[in-house]
RODO-2510 file (C-alpha; in nm, 4 decimals, decimal comma):
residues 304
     n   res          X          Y          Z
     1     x    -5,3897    -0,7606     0,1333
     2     x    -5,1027    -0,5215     0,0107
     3     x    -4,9349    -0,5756     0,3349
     4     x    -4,9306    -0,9110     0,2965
     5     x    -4,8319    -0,8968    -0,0774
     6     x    -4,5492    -0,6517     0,0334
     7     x    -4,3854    -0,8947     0,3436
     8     x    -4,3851    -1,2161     0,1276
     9     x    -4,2008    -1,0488    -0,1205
    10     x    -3,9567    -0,9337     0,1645
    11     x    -3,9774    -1,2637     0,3027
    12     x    -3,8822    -1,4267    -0,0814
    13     x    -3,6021    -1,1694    -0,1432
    14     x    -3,4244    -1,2477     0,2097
    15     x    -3,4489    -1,5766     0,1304
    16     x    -3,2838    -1,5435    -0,1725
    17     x    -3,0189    -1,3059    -0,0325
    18     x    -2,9559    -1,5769     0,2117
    19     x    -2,8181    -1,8335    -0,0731
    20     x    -2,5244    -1,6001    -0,1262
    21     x    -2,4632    -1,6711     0,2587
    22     x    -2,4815    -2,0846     0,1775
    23     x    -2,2553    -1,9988    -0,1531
    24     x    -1,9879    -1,8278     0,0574
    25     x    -1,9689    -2,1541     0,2964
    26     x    -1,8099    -2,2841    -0,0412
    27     x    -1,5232    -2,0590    -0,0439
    28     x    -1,2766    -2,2147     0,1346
    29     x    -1,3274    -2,5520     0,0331
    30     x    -1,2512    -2,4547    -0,3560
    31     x    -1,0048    -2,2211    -0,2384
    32     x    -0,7827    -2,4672    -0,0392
    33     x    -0,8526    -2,7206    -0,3462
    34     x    -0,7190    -2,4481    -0,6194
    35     x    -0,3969    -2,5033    -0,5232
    36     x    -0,1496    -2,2007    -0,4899
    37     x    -0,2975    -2,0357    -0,7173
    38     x    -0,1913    -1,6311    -0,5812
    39     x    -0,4981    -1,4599    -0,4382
    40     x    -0,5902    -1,1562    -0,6634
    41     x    -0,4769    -1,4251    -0,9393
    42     x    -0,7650    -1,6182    -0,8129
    43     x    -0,9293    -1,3110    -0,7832
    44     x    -0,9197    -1,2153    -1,1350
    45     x    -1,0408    -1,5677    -1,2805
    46     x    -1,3531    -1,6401    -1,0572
    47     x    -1,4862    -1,2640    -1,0926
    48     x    -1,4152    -1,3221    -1,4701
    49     x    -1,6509    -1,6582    -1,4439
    50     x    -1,8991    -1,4794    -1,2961
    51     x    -1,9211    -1,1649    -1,5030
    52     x    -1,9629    -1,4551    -1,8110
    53     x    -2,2400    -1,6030    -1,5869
    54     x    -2,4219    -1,2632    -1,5586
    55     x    -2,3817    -1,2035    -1,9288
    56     x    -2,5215    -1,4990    -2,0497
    57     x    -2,8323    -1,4938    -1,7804
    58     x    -2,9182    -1,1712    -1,9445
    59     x    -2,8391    -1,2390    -2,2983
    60     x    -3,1356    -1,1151    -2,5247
    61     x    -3,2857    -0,9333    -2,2719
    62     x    -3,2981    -0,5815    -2,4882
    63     x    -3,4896    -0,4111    -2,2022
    64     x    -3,2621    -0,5275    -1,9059
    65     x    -2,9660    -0,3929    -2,0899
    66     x    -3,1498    -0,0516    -2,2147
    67     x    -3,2041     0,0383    -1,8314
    68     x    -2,8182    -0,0850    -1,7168
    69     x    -2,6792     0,1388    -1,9682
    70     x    -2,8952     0,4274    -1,8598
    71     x    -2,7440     0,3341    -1,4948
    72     x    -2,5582     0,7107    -1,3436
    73     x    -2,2052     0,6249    -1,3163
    74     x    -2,2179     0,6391    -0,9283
    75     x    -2,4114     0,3227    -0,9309
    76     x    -2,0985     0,1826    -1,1455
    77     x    -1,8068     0,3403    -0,8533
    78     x    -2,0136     0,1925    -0,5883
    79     x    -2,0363    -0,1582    -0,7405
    80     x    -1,6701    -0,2000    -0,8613
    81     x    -1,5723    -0,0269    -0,5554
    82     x    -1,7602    -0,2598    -0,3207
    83     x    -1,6618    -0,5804    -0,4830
    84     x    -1,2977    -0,5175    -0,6225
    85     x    -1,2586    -0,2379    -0,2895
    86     x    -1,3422    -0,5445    -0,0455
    87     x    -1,1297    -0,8270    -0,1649
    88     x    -0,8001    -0,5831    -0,2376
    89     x    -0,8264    -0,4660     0,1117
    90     x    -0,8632    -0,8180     0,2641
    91     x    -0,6109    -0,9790     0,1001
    92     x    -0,3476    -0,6876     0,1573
    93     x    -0,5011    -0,7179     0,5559
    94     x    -0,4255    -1,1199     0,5605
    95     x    -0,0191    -0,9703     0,3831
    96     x     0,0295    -0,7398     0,6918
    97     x    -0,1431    -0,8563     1,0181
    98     x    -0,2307    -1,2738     1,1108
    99     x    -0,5046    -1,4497     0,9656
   100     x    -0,7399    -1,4616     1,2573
   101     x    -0,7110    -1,1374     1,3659
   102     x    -0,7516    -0,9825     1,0460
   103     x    -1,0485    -1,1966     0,9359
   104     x    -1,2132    -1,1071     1,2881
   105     x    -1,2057    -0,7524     1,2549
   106     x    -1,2799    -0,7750     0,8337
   107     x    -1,5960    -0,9859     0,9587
   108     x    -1,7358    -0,6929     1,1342
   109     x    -1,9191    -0,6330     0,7991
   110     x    -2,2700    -0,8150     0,8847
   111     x    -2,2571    -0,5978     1,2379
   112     x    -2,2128    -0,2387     1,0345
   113     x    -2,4746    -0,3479     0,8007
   114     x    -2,7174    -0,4220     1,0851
   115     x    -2,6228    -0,1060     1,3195
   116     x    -2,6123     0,0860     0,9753
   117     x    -2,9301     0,0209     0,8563
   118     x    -3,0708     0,2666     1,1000
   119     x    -2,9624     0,5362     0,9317
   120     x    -3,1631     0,3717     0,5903
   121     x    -3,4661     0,5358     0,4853
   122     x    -3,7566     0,2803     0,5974
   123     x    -3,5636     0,0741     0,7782
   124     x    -3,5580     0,0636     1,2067
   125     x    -3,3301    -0,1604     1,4045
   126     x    -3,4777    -0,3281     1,6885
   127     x    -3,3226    -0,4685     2,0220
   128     x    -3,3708    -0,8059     1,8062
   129     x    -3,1360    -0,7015     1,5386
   130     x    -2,8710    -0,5971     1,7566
   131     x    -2,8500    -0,9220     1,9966
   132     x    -2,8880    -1,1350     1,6881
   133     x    -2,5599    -0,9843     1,4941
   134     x    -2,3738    -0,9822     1,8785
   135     x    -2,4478    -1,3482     1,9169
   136     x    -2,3756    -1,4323     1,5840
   137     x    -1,9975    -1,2395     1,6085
   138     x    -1,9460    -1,4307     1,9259
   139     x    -1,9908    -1,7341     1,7010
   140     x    -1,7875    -1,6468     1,4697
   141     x    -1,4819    -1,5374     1,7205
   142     x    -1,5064    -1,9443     1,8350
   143     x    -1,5269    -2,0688     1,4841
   144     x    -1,2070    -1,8655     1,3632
   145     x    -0,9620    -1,8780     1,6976
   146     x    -1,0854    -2,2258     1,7996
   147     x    -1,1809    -2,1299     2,1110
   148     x    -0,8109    -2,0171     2,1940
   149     x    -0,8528    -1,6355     2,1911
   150     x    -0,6678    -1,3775     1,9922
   151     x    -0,3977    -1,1142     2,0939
   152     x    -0,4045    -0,7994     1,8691
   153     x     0,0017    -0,6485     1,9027
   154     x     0,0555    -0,2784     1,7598
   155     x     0,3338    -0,3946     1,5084
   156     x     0,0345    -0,5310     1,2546
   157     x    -0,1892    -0,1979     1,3153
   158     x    -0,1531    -0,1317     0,9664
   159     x    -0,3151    -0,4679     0,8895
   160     x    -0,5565    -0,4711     1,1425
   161     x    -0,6617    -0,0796     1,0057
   162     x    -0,6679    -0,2375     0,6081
   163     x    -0,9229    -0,5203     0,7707
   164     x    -1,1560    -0,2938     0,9116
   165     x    -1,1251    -0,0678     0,5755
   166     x    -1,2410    -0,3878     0,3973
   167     x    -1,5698    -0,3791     0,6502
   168     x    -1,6660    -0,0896     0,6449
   169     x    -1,6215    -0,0802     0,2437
   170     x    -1,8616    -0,4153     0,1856
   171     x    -2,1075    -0,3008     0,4790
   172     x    -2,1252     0,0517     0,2766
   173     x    -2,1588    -0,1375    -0,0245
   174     x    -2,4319    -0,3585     0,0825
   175     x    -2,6256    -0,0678     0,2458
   176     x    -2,6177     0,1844    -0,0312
   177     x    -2,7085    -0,0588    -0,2807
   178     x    -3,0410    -0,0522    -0,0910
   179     x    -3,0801     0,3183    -0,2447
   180     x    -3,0432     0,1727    -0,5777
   181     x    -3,3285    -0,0666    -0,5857
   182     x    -3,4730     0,0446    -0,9091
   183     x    -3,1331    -0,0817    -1,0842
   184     x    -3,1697    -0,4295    -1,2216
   185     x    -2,8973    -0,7032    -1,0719
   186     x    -2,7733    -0,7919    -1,4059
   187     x    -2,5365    -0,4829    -1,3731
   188     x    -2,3578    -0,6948    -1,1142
   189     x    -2,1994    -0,8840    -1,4554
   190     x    -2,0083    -0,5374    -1,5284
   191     x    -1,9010    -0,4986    -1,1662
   192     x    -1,7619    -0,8549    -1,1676
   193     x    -1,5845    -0,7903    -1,5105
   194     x    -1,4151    -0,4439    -1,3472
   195     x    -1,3391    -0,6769    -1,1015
   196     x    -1,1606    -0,9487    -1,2865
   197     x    -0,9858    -0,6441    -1,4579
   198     x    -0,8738    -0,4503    -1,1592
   199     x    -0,7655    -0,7587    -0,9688
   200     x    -0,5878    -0,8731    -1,2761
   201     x    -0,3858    -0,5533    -1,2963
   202     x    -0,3058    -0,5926    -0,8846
   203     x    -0,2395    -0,9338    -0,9408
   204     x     0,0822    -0,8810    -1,2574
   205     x     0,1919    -0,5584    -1,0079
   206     x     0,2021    -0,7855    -0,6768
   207     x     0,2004    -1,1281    -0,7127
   208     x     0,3883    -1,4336    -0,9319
   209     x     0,1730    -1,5562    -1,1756
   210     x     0,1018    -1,9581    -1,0666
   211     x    -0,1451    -2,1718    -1,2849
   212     x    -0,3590    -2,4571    -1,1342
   213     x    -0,1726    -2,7956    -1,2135
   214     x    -0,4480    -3,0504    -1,1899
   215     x    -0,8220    -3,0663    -1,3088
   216     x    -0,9711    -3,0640    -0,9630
   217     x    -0,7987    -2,7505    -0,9421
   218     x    -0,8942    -2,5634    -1,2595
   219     x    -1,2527    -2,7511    -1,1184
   220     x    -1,2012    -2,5657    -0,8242
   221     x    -1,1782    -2,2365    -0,9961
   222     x    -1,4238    -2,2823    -1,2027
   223     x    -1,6442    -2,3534    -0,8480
   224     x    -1,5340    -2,0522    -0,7185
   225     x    -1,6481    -1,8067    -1,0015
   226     x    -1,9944    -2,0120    -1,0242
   227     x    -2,0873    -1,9801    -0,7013
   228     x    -1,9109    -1,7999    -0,4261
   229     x    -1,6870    -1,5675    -0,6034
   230     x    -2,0296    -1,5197    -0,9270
   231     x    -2,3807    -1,6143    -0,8252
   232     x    -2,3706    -1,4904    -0,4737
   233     x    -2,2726    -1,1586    -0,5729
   234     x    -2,6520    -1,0905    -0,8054
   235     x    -2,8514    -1,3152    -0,5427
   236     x    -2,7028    -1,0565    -0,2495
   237     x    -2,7248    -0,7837    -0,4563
   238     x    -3,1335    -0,8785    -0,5112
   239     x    -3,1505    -0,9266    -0,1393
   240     x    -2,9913    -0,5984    -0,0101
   241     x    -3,1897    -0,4073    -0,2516
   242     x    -3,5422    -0,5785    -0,1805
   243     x    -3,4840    -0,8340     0,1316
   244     x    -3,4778    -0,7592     0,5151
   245     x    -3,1583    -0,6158     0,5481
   246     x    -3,1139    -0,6449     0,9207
   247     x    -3,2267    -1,0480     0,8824
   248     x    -2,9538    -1,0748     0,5991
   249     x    -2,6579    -0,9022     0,7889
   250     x    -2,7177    -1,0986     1,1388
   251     x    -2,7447    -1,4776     0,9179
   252     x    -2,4440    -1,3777     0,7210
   253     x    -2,2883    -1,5184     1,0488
   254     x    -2,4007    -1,8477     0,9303
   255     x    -2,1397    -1,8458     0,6501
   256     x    -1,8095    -1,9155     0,8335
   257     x    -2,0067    -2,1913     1,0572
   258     x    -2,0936    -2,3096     0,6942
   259     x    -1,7582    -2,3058     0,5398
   260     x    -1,6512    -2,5348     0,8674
   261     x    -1,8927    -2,7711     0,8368
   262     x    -1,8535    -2,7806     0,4706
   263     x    -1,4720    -2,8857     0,5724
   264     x    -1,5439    -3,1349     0,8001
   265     x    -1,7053    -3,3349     0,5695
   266     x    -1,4442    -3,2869     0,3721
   267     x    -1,1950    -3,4158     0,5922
   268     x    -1,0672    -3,1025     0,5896
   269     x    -1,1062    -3,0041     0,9378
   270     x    -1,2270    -3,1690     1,2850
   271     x    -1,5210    -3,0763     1,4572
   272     x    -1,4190    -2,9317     1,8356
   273     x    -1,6985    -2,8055     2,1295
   274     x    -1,5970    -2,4496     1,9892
   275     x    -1,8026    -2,5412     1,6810
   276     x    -2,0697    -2,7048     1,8753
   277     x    -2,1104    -2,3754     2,0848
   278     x    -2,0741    -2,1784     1,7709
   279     x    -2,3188    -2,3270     1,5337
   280     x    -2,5954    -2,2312     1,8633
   281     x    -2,4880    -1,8451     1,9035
   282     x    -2,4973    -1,8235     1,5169
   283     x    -2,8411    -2,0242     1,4587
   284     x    -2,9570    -1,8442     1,7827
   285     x    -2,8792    -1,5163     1,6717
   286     x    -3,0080    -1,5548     1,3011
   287     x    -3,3485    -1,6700     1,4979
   288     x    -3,3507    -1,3461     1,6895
   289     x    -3,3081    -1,1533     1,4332
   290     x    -3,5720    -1,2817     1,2009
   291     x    -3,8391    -1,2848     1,4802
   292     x    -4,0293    -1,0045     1,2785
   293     x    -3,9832    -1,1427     1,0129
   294     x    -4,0991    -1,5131     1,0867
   295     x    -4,3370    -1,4284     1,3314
   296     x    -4,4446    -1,0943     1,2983
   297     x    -4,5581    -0,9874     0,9843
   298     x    -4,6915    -0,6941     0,8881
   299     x    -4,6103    -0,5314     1,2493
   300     x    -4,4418    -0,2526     1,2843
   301     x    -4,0835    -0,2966     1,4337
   302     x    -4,0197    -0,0959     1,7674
   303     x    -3,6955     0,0934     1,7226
   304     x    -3,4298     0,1641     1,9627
***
């Protein structure tokens, strides 16, 4: 009965987890519709949206906040460092190497988590796990070159280098916050407010300052900091910490399929047999990768 108890909590966190993956298909629809709004500019705002969304979830909660503030300050450089660490390093990637190639590489992250996970206490990665994040790459290399390839050239090294900085920093991030179940997710809020702070501060050093000039776009913003850029940040956090890691990192995949479909019914974008062929690696692969946890539960996972 404990077993059982145990795996339908693990089912219920992953599942949770998961909605930061459908959140994150949201991202570059209210990006593209917040206008020109500089990136660590946009930065700044949505991760100061979501630290107010964290704070008032948790307001009155005397408890919740005595255990946060008794949090060791390792917890704190891990957070700020995962969230503010990741999206510095992309968006300097994306200044000093193309788009595709450097989103390719930075979207390594699900594939560390899954490979990393091995080296978790408790956890075991299965031949499952591994073709499940491999298919669901492959998607992802159709969804983001359109099927046309990509040609890596030594000039953007730099860039490229930055991009896989940025995976291996959320990847680390999303593993070791594993260790640090006990903490409650509300301390996300003060890693989104660091965040809003830091990326302020690299915004007024980097960029121009440039408002949003219409209400769909401050709309857009305020999008952003609800849901991709606030609320998918504690709902990840829960399911790293509780959730079937392996499961999460392969069906993070999903997300850029997501974010294309989501612009295709915006009008935003036109659906191609690249997509098609995409949206069965990455659904494939998320399948594989959950067979233990769909089909075999309570089992014990054969490592390899």
């Amino acid at each position: 009965m404990s077993q059982a108890v145990d795996n339908n909590k693990r089912l219920v966190a992953t599942l949770v987890g998961f909605t930061a993956v459908l959140m994150w298909a949201l991202l570059a629809l209210f990006t593209a519709a917040s206008g020109s709004v500089p990136p660590l500019q946009l930065s700044a705002m949505s991760f100061a949206i979501g630290a107010v969304i964290g704070y008032a979830a948790t307001a009155g909660r005397r408890r919740e906040a005595t255990e946060v503030a008794r949090v060791p300050a390792r917890v704190y450089i891990l957070g700020i460092g995962g969230l503010f660490g990741y999206h510095f390093l992309y968006f300097t990637a994306l200044r000093h190497a193309p788009a595709v190639e450097a989103s390719l590489i930075a979207y390594l992250w699900p594939m560390l988590i899954v490979t990393g996970s091995a080296l978790m206490p408790g956890e075991r990665i299965g031949w499952h796990h591994v073709a499940g994040v491999v298919c669901g790459f492959a998607g992802t290399i159709l969804i983001v070159t359109g099927g046309d390839g990509v040609s890596f050239k030594s000039e953007f090294a730099y860039g490229y280098a930055v991009a896989l900085a940025a995976a291996f920093t959320w990847s680390s991030y999303s593993l070791l916050s594993r260790r640090f179940a006990s903490v409650p997710t509300s301390i996300v809020a003060h890693f989104c407010l660091t965040t809003a702070i830091l990326s302020g501060v690299a915004h007024l050093a980097l960029e121009t300052t440039v408002w949003p000039q219409t209400a769909l776009q401050w709309l857009a913003v305020a999008g952003l900091g609800t849901l991709p850029v606030g609320a998918a940040f504690y709902v990840w956090d829960y399911g790293v910490k509780h959730g079937d890691i392996q499961v999460l990192g392969a069906s993070s995949y999903a997300a850029p399929l997501l974010s294309t479909v989501v612009l295709i019914a915006a009008g935003q974008a036109q659906a191609t047999w690249a997509i098609g062929l995409a949206c069965l690696l990455i659904t494939g692969g998320a399948a594989i990768a959950a067979k233990d946890l769909l089909f075999k539960k309570g089992k014990r996972r054969v490592s390899v």
